[in-house]
LUMDO-35508 format. One line per 3 residues: their letters; for each residue x, y, z of N, C-alpha, C. Coordinates in nm, 2 decimals, m for minus. Layout:
N
A> X Y Z X Y Z X Y Z | ...
***
This chain:
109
XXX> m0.97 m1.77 0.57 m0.91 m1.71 0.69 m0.86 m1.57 0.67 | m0.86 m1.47 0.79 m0.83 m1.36 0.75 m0.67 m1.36 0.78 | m0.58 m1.27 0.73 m0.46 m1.29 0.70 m0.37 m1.14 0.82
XXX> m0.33 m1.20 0.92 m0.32 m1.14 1.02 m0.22 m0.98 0.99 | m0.07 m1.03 0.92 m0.04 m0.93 0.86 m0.07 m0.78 0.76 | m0.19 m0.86 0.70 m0.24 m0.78 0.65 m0.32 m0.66 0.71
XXX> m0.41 m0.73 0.81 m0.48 m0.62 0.93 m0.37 m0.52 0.96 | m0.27 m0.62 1.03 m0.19 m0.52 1.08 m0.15 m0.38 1.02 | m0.12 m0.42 0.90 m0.05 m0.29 0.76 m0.16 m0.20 0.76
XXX> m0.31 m0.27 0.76 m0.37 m0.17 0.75 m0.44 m0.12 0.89 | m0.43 m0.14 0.98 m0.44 m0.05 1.12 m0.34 0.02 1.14 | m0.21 0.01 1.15 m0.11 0.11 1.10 m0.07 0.22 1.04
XXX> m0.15 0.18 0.88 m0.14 0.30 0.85 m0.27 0.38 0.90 | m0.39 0.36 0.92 m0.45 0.40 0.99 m0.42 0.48 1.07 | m0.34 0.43 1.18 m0.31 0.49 1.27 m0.20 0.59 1.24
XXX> m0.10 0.60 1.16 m0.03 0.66 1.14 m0.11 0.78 1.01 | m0.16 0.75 0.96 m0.24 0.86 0.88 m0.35 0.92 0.94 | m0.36 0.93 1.06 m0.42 0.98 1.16 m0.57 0.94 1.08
XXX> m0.66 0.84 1.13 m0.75 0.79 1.09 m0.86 0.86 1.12 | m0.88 0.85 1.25 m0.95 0.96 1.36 m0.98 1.07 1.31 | m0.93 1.12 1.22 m0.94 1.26 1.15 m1.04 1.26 1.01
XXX> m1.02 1.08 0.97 m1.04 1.07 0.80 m1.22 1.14 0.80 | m1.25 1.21 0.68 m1.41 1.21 0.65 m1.47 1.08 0.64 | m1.45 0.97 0.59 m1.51 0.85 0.61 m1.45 0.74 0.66
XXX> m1.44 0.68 0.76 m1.35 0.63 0.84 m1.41 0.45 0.86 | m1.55 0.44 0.77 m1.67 0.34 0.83 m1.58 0.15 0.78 | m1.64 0.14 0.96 m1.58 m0.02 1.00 m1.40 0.00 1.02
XXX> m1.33 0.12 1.01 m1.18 0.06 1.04 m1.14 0.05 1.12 | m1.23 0.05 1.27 m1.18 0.07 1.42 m1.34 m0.03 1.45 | m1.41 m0.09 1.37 m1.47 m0.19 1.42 m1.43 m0.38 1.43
XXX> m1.36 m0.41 1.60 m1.32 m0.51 1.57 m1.38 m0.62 1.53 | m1.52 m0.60 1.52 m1.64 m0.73 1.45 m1.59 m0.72 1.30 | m1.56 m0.62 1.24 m1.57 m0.61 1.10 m1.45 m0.68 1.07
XXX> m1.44 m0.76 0.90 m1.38 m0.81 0.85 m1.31 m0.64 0.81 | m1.13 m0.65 0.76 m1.11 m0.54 0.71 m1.10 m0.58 0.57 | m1.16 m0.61 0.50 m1.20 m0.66 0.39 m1.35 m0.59 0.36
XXX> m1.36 m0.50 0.50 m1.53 m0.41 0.47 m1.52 m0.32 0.52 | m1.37 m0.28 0.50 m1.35 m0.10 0.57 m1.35 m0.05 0.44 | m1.38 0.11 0.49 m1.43 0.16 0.39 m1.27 0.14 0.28
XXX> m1.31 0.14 0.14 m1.17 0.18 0.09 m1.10 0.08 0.03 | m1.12 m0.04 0.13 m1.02 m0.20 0.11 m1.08 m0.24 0.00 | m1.06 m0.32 m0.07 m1.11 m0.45 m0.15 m1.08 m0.56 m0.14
XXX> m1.04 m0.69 m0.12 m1.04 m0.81 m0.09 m1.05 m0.87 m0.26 | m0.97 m1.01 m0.26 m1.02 m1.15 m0.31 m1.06 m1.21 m0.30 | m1.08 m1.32 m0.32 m1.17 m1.42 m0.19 m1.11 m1.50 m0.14
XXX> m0.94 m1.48 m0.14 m0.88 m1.55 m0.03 m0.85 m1.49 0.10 | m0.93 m1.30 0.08 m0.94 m1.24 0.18 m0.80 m1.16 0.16 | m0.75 m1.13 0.07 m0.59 m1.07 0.01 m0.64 m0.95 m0.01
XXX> m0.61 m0.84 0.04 m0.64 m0.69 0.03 m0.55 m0.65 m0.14 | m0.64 m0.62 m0.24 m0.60 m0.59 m0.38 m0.65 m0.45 m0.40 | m0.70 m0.39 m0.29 m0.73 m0.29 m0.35 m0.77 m0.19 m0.24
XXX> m0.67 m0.05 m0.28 m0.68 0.07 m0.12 m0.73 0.19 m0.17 | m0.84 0.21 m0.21 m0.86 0.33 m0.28 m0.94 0.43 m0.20 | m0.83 0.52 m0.10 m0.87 0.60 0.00 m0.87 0.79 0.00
XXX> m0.90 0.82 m0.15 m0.87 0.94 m0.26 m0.98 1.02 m0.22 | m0.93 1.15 m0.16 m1.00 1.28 m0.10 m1.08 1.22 0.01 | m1.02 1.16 0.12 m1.07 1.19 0.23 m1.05 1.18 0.38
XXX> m0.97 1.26 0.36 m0.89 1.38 0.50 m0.78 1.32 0.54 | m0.69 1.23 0.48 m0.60 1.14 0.56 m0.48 1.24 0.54 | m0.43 1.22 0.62 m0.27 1.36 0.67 m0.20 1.24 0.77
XXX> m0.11 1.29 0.85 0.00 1.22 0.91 0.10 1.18 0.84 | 0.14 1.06 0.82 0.25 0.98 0.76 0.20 0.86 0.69 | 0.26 0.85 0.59 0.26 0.66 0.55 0.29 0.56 0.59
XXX> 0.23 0.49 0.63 0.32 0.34 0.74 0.41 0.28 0.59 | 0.51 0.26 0.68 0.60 0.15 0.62 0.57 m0.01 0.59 | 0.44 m0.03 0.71 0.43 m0.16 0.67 0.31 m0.14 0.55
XXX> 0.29 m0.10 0.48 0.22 m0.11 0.37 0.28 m0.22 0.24 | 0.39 m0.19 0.28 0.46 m0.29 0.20 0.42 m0.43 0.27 | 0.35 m0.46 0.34 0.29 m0.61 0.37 0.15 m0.59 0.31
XXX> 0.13 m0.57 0.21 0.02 m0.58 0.13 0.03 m0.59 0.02 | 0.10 m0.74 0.03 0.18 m0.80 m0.09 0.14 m0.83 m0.21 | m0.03 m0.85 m0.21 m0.13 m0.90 m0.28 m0.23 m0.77 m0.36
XXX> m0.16 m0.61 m0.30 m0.22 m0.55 m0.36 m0.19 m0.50 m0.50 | m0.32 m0.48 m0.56 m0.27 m0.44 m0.73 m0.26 m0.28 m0.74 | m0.36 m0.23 m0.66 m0.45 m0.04 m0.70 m0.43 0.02 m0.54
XXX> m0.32 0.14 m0.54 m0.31 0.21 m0.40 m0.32 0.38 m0.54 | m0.44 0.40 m0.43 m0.47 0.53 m0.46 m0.51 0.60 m0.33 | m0.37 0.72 m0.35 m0.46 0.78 m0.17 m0.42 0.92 m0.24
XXX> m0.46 0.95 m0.35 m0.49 1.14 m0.41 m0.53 1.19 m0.30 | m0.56 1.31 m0.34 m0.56 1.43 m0.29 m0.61 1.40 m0.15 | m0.54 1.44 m0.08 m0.52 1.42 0.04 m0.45 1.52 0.08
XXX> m0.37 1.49 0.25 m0.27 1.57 0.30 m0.14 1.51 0.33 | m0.12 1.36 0.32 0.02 1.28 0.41 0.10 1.36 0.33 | 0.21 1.31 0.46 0.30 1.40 0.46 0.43 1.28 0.50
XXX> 0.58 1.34 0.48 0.68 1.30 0.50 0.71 1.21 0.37 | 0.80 1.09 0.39 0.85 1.01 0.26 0.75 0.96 0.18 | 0.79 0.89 0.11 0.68 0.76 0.04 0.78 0.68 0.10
XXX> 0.69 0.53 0.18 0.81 0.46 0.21 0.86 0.39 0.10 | 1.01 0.34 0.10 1.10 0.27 0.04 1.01 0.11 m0.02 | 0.92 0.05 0.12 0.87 m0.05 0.09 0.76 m0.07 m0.01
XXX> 0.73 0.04 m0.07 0.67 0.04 m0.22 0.65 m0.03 m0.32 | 0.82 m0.04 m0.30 0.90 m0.12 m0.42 0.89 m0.28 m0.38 | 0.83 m0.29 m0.28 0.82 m0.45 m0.27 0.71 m0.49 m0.31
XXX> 0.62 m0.42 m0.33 0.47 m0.47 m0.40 0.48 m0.48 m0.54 | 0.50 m0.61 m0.56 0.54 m0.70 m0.72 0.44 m0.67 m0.80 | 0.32 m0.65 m0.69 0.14 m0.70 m0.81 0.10 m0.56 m0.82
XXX> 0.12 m0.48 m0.72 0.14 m0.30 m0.80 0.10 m0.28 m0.93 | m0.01 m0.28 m0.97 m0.04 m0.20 m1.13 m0.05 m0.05 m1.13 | m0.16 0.00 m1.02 m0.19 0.11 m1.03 m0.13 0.19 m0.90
XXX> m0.03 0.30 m0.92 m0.03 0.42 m0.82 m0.10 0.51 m0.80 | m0.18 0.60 m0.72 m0.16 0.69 m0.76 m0.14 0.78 m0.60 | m0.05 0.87 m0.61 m0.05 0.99 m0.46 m0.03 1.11 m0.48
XXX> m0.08 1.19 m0.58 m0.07 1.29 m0.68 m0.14 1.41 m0.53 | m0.13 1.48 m0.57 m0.19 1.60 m0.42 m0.19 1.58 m0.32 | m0.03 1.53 m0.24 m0.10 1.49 m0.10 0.08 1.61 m0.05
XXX> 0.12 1.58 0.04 0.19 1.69 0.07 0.35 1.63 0.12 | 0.41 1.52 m0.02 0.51 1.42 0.05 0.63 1.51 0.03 | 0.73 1.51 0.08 0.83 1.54 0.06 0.97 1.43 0.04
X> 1.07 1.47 m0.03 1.19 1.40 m0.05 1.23 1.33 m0.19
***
């Protein structure tokens, strides 16, 4: 089963990283598609998003906050990019967090 929270975190940020704008954007505004086959996502096979690796391509706006409901993720890489404003706080709630990375994007604080 797909895991409804999780969609949400990731249409969100979506939407708040102004998606619309991304160079490769394929399946994240298709509602047939599992998001487990947007571009970027990785999945387990309990359908637990482990992996966001969305590095150099075109995302600007803001970070959703609810990213922190992607409880199950190990690897968030969103390099060189443009987002902009905080890193949210809810960072620190991702326990399974191995790998960061947000190195060239344009955060402040």
């Amino acid at each position: 089963t797909l895991c409804p929270p999780e969609r949400n975190a990731l249409s969100d940020f979506y939407d708040m990283a102004k998606g619309a704008e991304w160079t490769d954007g394929t399946n994240w505004r298709d509602e047939y598609a599992s998001y487990c086959e947007w571009k970027g996502v990785t999945c387990d096979n309990m359908n637990h998003v482990t992996k966001l690796n969305l590095t150099n391509n075109g995302l600007s706006g803001r970070m959703s906050e609810r990213i922190g409901n992607l409880t199950f993720i190990k690897v968030l890489d969103l390099s060189d990019n443009n987002i902009k404003g905080s890193i949210p706080a809810e960072l620190g709630k991702l326990s399974k967090l191995v790998y960061l990375r947000l190195s060239y994007n344009a955060f402040t604080g």
